[in-house]
The first five atom37 places (N, CA, C, CB, O) and aatype in JSON, in Angstrom:
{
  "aatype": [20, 20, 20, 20, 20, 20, 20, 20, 20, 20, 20, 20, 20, 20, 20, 20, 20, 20, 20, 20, 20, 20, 20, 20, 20, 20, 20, 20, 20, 20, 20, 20, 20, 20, 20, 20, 20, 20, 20, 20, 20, 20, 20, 20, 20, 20, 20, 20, 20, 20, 20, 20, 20, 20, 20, 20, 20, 20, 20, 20, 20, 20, 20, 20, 20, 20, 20, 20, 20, 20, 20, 20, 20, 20, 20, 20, 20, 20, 20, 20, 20, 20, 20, 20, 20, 20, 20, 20, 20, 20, 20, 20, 20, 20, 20, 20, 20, 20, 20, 20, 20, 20, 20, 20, 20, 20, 20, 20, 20, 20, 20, 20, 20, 20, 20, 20, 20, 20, 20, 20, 20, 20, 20, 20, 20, 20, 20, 20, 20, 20, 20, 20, 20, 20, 20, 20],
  "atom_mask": [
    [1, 1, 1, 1, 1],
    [1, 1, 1, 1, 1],
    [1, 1, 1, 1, 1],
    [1, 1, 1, 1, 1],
    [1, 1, 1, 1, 1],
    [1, 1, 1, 1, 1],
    [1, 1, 1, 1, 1],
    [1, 1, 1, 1, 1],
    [1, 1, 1, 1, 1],
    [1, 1, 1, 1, 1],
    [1, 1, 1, 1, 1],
    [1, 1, 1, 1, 1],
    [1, 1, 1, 1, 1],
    [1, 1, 1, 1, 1],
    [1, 1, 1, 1, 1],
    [1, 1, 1, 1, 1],
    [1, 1, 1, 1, 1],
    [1, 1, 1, 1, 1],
    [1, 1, 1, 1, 1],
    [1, 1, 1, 1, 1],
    [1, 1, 1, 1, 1],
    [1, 1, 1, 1, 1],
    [1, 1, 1, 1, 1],
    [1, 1, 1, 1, 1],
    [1, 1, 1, 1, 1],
    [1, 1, 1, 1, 1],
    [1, 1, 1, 1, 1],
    [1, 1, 1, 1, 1],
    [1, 1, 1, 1, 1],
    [1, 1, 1, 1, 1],
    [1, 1, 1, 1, 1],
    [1, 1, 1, 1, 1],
    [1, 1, 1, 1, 1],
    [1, 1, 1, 1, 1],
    [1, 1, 1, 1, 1],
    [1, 1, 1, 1, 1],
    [1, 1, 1, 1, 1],
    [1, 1, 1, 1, 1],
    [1, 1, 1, 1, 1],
    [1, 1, 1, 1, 1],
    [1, 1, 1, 1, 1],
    [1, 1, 1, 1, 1],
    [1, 1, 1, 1, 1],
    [1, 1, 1, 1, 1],
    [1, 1, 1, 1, 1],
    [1, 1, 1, 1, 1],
    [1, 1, 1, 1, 1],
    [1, 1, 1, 1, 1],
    [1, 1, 1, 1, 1],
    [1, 1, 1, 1, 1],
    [1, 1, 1, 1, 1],
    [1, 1, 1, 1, 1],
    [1, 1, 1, 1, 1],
    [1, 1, 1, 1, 1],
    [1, 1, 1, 1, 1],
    [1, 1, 1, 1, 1],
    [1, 1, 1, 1, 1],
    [1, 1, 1, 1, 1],
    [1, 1, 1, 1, 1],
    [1, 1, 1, 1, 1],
    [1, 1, 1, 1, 1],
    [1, 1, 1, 1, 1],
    [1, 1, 1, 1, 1],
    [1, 1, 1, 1, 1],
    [1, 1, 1, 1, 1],
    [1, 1, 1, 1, 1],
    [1, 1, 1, 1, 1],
    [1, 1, 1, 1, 1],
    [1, 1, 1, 1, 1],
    [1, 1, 1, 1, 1],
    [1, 1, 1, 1, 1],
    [1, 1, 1, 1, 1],
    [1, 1, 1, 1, 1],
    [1, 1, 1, 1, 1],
    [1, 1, 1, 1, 1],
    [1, 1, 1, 1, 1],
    [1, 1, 1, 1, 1],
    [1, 1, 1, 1, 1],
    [1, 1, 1, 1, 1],
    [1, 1, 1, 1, 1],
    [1, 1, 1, 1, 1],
    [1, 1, 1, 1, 1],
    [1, 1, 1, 1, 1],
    [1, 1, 1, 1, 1],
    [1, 1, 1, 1, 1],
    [1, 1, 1, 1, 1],
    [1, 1, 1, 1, 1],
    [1, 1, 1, 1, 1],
    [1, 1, 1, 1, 1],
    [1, 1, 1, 1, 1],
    [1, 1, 1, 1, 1],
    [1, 1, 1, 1, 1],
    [1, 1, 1, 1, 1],
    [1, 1, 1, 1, 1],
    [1, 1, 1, 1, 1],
    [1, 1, 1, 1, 1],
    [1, 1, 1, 1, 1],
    [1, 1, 1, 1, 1],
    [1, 1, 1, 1, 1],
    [1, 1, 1, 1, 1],
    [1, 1, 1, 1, 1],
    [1, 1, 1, 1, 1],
    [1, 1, 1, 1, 1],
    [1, 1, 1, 1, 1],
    [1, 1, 1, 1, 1],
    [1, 1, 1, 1, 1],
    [1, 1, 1, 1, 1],
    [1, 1, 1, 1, 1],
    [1, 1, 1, 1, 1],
    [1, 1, 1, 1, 1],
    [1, 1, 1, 1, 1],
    [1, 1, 1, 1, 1],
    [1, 1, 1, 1, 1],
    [1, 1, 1, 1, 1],
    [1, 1, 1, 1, 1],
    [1, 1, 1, 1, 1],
    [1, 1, 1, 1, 1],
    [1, 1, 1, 1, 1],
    [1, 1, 1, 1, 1],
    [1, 1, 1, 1, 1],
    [1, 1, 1, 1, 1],
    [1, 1, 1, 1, 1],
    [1, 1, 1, 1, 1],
    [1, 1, 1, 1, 1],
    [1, 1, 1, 1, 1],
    [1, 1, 1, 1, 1],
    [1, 1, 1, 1, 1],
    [1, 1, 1, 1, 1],
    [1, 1, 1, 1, 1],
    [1, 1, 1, 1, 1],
    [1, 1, 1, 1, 1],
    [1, 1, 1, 1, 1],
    [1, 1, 1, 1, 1],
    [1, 1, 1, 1, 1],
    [1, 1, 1, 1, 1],
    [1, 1, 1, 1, 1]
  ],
  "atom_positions": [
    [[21.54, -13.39, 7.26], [21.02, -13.16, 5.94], [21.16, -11.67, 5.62], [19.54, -13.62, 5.83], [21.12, -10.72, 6.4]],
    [[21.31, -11.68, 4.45], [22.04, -9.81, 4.03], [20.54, -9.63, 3.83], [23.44, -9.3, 2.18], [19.7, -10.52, 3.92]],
    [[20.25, -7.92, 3.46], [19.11, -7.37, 3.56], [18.6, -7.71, 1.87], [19.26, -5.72, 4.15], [17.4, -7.84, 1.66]],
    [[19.46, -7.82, 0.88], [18.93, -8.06, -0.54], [18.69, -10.07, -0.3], [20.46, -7.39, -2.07], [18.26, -10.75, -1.23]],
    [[18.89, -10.39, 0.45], [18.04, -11.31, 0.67], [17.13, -11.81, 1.48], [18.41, -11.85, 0.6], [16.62, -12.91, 1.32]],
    [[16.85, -10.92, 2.53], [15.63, -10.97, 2.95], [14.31, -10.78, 2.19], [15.68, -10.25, 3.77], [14.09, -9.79, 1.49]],
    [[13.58, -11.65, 2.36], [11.91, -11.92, 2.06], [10.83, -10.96, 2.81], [11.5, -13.5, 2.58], [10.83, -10.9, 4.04]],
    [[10.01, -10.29, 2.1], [8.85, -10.04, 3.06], [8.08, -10.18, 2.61], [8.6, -9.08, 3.64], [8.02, -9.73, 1.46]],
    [[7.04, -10.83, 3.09], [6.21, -11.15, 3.03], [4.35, -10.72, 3.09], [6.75, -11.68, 3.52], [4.03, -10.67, 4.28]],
    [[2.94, -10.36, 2.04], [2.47, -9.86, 2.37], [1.53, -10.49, 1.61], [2.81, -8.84, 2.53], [1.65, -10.87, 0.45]],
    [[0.07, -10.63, 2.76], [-1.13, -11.68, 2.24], [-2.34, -11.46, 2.44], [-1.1, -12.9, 2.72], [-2.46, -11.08, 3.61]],
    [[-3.61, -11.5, 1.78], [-4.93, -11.57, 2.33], [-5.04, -11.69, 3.75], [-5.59, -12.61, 1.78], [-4.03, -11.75, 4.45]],
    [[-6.16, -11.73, 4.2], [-6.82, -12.75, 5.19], [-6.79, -13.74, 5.34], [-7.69, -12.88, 5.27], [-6.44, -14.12, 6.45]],
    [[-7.13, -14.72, 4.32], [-7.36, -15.84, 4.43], [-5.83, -16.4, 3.63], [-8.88, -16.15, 3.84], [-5.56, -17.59, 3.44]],
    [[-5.12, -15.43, 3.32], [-3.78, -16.3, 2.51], [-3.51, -16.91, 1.04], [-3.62, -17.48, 3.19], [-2.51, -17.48, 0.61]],
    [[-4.85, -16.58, 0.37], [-4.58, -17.07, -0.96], [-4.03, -16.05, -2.2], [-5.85, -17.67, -1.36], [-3.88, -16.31, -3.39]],
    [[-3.77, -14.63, -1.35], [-3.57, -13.83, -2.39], [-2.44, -13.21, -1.69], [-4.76, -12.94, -2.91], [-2.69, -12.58, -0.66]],
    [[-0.46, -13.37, -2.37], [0.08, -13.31, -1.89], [0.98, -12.59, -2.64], [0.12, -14.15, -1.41], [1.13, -12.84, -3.83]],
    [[1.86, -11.35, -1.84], [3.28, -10.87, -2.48], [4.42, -11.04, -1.66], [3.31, -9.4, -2.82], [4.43, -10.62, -0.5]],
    [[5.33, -11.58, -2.15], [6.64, -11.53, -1.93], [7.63, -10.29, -2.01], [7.0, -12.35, -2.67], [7.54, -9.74, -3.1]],
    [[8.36, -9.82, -1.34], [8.84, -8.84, -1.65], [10.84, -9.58, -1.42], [8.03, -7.46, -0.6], [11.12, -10.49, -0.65]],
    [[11.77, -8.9, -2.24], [12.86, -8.92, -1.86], [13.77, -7.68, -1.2], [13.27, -9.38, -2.79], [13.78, -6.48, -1.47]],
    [[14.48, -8.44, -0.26], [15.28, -7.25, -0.16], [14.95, -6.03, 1.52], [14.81, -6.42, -1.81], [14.55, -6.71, 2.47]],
    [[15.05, -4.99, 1.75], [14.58, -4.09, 2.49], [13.56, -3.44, 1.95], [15.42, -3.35, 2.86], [13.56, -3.22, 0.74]],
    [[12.43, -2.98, 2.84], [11.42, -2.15, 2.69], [11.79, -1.1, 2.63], [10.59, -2.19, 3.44], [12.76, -0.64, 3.24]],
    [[10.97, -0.45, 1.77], [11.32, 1.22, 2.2], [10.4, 1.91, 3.59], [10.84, 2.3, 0.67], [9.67, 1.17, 4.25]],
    [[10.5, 2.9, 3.8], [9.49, 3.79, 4.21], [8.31, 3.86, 4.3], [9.52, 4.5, 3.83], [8.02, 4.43, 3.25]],
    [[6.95, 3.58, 5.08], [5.52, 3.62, 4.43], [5.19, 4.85, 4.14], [4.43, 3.09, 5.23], [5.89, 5.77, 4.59]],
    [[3.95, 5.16, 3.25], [3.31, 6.8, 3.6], [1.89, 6.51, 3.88], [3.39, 8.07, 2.19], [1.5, 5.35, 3.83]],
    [[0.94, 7.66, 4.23], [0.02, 7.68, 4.64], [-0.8, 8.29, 3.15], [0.09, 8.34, 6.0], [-0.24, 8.88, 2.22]],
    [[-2.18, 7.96, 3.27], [-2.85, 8.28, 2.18], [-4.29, 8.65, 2.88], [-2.83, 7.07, 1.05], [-5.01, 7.82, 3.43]],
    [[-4.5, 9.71, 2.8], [-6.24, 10.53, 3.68], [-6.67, 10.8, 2.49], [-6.3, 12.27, 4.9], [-7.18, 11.92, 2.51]],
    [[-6.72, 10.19, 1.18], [-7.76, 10.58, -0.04], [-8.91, 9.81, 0.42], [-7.29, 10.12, -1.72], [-8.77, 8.79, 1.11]],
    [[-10.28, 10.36, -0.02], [-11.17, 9.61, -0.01], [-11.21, 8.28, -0.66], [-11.96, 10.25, -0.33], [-11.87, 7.39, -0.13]],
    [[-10.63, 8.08, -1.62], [-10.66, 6.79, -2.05], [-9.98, 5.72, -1.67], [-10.49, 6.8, -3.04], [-10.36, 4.58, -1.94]],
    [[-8.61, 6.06, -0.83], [-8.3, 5.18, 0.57], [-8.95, 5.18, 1.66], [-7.2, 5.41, 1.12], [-8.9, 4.21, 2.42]],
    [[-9.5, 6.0, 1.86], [-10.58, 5.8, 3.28], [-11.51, 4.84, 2.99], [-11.52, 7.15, 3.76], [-11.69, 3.97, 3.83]],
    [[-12.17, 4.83, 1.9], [-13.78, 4.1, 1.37], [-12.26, 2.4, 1.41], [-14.97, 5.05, -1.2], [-12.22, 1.57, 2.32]],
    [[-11.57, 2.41, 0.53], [-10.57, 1.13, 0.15], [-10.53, -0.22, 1.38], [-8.81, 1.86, 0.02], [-10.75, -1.43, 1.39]],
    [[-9.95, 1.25, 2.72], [-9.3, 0.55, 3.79], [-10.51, 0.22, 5.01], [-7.98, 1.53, 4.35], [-10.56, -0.71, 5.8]],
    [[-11.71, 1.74, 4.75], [-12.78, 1.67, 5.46], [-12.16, 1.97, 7.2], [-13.52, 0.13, 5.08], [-12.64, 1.68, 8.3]],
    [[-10.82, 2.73, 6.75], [-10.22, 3.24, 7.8], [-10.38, 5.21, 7.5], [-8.5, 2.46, 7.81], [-11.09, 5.77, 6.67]],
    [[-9.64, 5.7, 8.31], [-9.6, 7.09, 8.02], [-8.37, 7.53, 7.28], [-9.72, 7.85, 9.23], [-8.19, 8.72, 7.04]],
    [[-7.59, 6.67, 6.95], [-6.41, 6.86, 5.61], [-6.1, 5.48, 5.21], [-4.78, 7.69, 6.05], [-6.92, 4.61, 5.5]],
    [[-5.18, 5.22, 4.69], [-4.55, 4.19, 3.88], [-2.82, 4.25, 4.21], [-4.95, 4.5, 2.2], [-2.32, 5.36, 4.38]],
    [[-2.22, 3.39, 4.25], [-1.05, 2.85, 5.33], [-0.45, 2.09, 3.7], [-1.69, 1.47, 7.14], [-1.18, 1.37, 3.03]],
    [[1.27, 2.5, 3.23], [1.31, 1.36, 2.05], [2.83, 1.81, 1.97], [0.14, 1.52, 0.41], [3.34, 2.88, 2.28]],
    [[3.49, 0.51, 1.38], [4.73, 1.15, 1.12], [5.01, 0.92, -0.79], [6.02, 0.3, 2.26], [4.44, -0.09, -1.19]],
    [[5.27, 1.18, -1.16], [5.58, 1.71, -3.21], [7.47, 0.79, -2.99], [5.76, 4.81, -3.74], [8.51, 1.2, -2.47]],
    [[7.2, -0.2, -3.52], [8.04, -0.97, -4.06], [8.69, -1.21, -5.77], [7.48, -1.9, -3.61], [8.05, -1.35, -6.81]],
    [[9.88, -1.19, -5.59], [9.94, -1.49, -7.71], [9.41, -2.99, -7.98], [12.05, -1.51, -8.62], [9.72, -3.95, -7.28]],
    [[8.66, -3.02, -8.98], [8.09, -3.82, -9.73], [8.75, -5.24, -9.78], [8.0, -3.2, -10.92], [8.17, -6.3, -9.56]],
    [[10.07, -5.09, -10.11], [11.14, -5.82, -10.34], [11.71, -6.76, -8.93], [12.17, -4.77, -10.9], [12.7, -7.48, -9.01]],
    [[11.06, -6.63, -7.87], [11.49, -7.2, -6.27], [10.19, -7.76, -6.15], [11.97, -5.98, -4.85], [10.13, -8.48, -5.15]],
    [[9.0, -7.69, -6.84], [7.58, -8.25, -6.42], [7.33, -9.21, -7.12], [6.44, -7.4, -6.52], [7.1, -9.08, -8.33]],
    [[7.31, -10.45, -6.46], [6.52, -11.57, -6.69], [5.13, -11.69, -5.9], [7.35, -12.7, -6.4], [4.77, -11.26, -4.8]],
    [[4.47, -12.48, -6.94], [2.59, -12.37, -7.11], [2.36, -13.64, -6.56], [1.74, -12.25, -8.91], [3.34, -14.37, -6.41]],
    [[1.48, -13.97, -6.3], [1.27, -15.76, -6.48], [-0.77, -15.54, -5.37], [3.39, -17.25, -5.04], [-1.24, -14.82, -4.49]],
    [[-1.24, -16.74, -6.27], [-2.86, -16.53, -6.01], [-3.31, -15.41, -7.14], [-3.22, -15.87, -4.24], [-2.71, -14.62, -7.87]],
    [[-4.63, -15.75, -6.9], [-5.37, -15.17, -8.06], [-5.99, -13.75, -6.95], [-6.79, -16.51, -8.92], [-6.18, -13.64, -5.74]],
    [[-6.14, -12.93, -8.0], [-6.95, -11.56, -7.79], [-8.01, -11.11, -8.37], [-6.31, -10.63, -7.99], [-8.22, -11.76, -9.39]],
    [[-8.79, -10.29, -8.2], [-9.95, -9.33, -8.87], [-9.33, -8.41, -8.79], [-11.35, -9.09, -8.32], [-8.71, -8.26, -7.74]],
    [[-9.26, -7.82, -9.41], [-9.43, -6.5, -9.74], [-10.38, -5.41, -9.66], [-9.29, -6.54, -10.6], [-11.54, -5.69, -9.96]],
    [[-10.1, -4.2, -9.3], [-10.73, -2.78, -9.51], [-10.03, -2.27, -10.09], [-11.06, -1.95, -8.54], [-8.85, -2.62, -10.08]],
    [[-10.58, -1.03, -11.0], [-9.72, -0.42, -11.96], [-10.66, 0.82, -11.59], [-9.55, -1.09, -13.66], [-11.8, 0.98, -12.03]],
    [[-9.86, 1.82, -10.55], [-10.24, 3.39, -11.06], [-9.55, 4.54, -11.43], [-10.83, 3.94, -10.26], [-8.32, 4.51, -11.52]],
    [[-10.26, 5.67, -11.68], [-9.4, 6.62, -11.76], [-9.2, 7.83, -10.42], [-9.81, 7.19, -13.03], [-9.98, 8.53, -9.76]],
    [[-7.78, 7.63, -10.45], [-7.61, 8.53, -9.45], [-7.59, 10.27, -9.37], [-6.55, 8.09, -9.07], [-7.6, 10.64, -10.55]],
    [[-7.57, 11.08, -8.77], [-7.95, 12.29, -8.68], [-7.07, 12.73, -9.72], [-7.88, 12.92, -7.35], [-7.44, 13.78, -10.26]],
    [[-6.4, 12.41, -9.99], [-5.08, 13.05, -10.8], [-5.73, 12.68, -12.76], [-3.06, 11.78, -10.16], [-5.47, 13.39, -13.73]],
    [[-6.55, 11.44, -12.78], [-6.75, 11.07, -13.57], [-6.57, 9.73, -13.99], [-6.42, 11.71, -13.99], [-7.44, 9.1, -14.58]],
    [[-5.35, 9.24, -13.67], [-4.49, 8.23, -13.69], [-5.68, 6.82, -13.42], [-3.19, 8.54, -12.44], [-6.78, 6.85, -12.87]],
    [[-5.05, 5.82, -13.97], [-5.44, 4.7, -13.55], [-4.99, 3.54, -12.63], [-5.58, 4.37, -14.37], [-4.27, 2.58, -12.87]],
    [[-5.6, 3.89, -11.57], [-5.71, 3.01, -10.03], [-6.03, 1.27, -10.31], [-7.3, 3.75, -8.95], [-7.19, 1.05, -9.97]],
    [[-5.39, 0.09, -10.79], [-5.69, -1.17, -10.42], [-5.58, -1.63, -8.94], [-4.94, -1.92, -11.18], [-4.45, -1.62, -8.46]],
    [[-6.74, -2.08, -8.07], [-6.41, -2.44, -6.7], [-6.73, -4.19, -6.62], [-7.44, -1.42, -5.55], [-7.8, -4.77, -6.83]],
    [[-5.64, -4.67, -6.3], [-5.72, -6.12, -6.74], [-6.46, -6.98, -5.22], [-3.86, -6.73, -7.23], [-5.8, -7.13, -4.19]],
    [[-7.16, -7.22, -5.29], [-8.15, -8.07, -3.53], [-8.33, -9.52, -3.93], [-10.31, -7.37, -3.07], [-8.5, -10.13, -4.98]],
    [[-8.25, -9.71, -3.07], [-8.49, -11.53, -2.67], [-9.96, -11.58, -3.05], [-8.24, -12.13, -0.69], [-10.73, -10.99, -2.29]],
    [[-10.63, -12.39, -4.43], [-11.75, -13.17, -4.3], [-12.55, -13.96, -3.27], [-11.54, -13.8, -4.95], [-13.7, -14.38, -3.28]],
    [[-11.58, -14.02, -2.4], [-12.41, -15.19, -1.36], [-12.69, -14.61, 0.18], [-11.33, -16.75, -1.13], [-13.48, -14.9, 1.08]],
    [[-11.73, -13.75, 0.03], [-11.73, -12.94, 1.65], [-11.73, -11.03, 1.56], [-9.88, -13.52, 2.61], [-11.76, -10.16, 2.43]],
    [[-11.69, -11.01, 0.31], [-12.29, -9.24, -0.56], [-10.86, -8.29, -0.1], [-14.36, -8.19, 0.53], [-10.47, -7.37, -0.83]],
    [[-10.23, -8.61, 1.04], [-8.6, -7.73, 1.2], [-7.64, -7.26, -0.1], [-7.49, -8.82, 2.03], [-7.06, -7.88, -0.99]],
    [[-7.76, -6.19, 0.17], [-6.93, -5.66, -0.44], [-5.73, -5.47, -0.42], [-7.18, -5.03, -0.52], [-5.27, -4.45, 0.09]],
    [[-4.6, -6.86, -1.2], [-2.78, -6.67, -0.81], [-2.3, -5.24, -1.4], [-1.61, -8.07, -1.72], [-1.81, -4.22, -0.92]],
    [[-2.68, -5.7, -2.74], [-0.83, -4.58, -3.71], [-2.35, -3.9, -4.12], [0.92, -5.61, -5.78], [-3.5, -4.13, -3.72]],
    [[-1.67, -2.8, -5.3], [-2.44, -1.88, -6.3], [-1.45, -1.25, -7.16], [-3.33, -0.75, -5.61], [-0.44, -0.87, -6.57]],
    [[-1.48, -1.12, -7.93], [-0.57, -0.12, -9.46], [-1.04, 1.01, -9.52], [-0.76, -0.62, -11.17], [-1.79, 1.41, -8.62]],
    [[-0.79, 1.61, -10.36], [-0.75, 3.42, -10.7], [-0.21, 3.28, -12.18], [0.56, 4.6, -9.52], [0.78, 2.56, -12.33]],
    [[-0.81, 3.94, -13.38], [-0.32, 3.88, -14.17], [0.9, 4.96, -14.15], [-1.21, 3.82, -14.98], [1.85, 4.79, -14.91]],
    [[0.85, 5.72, -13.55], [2.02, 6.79, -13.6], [3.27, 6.52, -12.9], [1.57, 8.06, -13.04], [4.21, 7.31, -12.86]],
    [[3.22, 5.09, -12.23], [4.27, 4.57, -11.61], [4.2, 3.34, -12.16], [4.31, 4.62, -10.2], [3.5, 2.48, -11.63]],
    [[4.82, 3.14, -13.13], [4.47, 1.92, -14.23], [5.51, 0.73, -13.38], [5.09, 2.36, -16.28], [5.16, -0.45, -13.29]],
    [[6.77, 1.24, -12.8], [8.06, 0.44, -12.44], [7.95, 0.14, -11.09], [9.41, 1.18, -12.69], [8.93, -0.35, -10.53]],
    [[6.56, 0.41, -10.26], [6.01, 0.28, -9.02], [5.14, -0.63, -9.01], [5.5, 1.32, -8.56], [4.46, -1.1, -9.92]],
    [[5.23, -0.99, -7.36], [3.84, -2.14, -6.84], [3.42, -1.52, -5.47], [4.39, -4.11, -6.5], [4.41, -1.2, -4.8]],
    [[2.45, -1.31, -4.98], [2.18, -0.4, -3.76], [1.4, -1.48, -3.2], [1.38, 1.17, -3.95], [0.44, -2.1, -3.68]],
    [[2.18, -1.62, -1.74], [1.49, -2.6, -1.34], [0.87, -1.98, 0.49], [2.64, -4.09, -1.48], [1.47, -1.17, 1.21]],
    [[-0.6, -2.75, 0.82], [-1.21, -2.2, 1.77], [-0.16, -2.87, 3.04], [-2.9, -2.55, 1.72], [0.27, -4.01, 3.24]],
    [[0.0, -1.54, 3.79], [0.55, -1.76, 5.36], [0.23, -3.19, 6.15], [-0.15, -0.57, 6.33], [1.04, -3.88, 6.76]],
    [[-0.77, -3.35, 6.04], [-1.65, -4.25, 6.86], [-1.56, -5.86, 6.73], [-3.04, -3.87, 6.52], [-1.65, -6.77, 7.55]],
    [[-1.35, -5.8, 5.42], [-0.98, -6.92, 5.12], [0.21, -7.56, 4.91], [-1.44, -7.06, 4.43], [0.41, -8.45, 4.08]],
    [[1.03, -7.06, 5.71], [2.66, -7.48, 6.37], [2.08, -7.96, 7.64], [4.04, -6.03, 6.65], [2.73, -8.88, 8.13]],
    [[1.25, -7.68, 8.18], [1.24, -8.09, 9.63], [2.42, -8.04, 10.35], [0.8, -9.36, 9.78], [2.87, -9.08, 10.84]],
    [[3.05, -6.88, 10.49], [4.43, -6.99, 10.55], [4.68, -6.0, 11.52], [5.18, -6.81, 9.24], [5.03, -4.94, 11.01]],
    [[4.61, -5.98, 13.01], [4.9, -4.77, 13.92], [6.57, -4.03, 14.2], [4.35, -5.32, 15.34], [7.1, -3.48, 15.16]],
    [[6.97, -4.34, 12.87], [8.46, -4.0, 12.62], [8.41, -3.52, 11.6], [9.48, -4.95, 12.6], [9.53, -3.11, 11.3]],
    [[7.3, -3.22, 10.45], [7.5, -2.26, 9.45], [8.05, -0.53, 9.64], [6.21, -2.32, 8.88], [8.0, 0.17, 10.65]],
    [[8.35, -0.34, 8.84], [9.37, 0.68, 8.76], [7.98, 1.87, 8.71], [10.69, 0.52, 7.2], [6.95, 1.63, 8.07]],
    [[8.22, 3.19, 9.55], [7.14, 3.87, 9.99], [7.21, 5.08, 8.76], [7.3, 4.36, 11.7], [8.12, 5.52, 8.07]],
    [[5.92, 5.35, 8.87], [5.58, 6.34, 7.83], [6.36, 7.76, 7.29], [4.41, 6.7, 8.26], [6.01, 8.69, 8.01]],
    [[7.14, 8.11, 6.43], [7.91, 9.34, 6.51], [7.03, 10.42, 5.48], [9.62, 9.04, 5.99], [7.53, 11.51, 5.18]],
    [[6.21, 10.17, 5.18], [5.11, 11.12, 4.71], [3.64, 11.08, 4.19], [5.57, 11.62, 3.89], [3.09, 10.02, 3.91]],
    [[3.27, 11.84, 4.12], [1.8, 11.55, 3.96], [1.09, 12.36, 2.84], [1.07, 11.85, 5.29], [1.5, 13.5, 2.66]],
    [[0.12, 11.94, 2.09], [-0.74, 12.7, 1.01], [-1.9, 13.01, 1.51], [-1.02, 12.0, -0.23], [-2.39, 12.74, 2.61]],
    [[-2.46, 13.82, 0.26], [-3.89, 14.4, 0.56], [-4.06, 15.0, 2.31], [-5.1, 12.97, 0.23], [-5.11, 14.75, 2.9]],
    [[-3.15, 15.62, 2.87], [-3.51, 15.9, 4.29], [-4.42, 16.87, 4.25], [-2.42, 16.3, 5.19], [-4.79, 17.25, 5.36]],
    [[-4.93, 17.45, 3.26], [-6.38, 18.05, 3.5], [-7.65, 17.86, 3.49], [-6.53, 18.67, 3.04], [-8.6, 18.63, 3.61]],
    [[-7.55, 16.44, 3.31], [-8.79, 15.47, 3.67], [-8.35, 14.72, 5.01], [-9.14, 14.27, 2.36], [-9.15, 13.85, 5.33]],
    [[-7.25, 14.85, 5.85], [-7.01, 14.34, 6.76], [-8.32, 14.45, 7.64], [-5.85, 14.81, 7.18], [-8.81, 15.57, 7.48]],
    [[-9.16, 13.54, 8.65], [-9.64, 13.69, 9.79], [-8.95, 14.45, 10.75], [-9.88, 12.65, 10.2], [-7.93, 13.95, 11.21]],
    [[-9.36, 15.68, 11.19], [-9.13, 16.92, 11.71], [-8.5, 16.02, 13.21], [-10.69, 18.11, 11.78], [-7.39, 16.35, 13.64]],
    [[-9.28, 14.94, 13.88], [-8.3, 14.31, 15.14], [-7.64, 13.55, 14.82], [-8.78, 13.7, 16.21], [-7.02, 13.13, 15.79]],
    [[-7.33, 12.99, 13.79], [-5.98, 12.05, 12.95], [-4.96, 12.97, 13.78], [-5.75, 12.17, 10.75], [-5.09, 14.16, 13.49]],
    [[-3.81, 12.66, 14.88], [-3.08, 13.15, 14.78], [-1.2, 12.04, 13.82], [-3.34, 13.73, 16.25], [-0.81, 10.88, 13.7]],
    [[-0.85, 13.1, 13.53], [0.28, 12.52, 13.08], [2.02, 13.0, 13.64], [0.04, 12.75, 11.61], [2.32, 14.18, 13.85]],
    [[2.78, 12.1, 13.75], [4.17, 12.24, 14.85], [4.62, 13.29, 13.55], [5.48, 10.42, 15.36], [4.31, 13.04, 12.39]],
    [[5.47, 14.59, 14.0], [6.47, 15.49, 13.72], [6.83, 14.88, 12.57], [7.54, 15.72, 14.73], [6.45, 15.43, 11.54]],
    [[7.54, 13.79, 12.47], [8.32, 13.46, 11.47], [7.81, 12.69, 10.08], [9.21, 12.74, 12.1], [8.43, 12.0, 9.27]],
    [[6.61, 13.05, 10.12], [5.33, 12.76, 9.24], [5.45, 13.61, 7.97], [3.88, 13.15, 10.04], [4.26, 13.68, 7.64]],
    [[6.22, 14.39, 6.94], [5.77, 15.16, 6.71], [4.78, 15.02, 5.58], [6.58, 15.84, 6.71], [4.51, 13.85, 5.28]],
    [[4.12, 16.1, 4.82], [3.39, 16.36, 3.85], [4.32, 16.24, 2.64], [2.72, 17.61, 4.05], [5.41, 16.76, 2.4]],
    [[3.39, 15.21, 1.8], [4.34, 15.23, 0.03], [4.21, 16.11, -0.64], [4.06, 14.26, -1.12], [5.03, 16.93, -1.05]],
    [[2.41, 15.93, -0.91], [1.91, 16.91, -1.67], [0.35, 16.92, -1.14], [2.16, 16.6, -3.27], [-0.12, 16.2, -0.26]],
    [[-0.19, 17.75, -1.78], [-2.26, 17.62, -1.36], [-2.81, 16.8, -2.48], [-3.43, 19.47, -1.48], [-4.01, 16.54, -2.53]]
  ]
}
């Protein structure tokens, strides 16, 4: 199977809230804003930013709608029944779908090539060399 037709696949907990992805993944990045830490209830946030146009939805969501540091408006789409958080939007990336690491369950995802907010990083977070910084 060629790589524009490979499927990946990414779901709740419990499986009722589901994205499809086509094609190859990109790259993940790392996210140490406070509002991925509180999200993931980890010490960053793990996601890879897909075009809009390769994402299929399927299951119902809730929604959160905030604003992010920048201003912008954050939709984070979670499973009603099991509260996980798959995808989320950005209004400033209108042609994007950002979807959480975790929910590939996938120990072959493609490893992180940069990271945000590293000045809220947890000071023993360490991160590999090839990690770099986007922006703060």
């Amino acid at each position: 199977m060629s790589t524009e037709e490979r499927f990946h696949q990414a779901t709740c907990d419990c499986g009722r809230l589901q994205v499809r992805i086509r094609g190859a993944l990109p790259a993940s990045s790392l996210c140490h804003c406070f509002a991925c830490q509180r999200r993931t209830g980890s010490v960053f946030g793990a996601q890879v930013r897909v075009a809009k146009h390769r994402v299929e939805r399927s299951g119902t969501s809730t929604v959160y709608v905030r604003r992010g540091d920048s201003g912008g408006v954050v939709e984070q789409h979670f499973c009603p029944t099991c509260g996980s958080t798959v995808f989320w939007t950005v209004d400033g990336l209108p042609d994007s779908v950002i979807v959480a690491s975790g929910a590939f369950a996938d120990p072959d995802l493609p490893a992180p090539t940069f990271s945000v907010y590293r000045a809220r990083k947890h000071p023993w977070v360490t991160l590999p060399a090839s990690v770099v910084d986007d922006w703060e």
